[in-house]
C-alpha positions in Angstrom: 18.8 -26.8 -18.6 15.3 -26.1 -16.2 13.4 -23.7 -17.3 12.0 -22.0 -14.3 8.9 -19.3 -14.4 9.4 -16.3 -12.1 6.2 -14.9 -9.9 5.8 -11.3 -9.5 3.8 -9.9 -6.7 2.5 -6.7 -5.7 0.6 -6.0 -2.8 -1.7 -3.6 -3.2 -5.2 -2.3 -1.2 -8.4 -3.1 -2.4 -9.7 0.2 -3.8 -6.1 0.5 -5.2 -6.8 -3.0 -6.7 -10.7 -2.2 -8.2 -9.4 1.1 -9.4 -6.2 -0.9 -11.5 -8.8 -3.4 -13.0 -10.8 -0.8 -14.2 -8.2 1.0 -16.2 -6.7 -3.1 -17.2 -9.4 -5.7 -16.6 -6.6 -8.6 -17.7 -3.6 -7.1 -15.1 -1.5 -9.9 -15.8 -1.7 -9.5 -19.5 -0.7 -6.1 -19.2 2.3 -6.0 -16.9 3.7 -9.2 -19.1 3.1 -6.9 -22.0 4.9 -4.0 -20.3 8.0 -6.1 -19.3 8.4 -7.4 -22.9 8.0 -3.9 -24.2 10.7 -2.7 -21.5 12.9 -5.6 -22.7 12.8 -4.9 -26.2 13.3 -0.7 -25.6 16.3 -2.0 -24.0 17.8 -4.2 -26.2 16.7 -3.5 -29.1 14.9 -5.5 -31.9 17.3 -8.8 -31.1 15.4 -9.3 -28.0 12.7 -11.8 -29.9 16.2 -14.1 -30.5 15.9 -14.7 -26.4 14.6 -18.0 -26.0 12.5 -17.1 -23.3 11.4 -14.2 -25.0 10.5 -16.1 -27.9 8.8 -19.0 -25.3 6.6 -16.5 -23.6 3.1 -17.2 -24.5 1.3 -14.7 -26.9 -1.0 -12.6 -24.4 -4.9 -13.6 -24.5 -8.0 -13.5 -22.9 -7.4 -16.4 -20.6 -5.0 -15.1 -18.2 -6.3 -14.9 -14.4 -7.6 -11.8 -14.2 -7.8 -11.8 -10.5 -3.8 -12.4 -9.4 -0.9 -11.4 -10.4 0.0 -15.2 -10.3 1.3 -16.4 -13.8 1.5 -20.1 -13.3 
């Protein structure tokens, strides 16, 4: 089976955008930390089983900081 990756995007305006990197200076490590947190509210502590779950990498310091792009 493929294993495909999914792109969120958001447009947003600029002082929007410089006002949401100064409360979460690494935006994509924080909405892929809020969608795992969502998924695991939801369905309990079983949800690390979920292979893609389980796949997702660890969040660090080296996600783009700049785009909401996750590739």
């Amino acid at each position: 089976m493929e294993t495909r990756e999914r792109v969120i995007s958001v447009s947003l305006n600029e002082s929007d955008w410089q006002a949401f990197l100064k409360l979460h200076p690494q935006p994509v490590v924080w909405l892929r930390e809020r969608i795992q947190e969502s998924l695991r509210l939801r369905s309990g502590p079983a949800i690390g089983d979920h292979p893609a779950i389980a796949a997702a990498p660890a969040a660090t310091g080296a996600a783009n900081t700049t785009s909401a792009t996750t590739r």
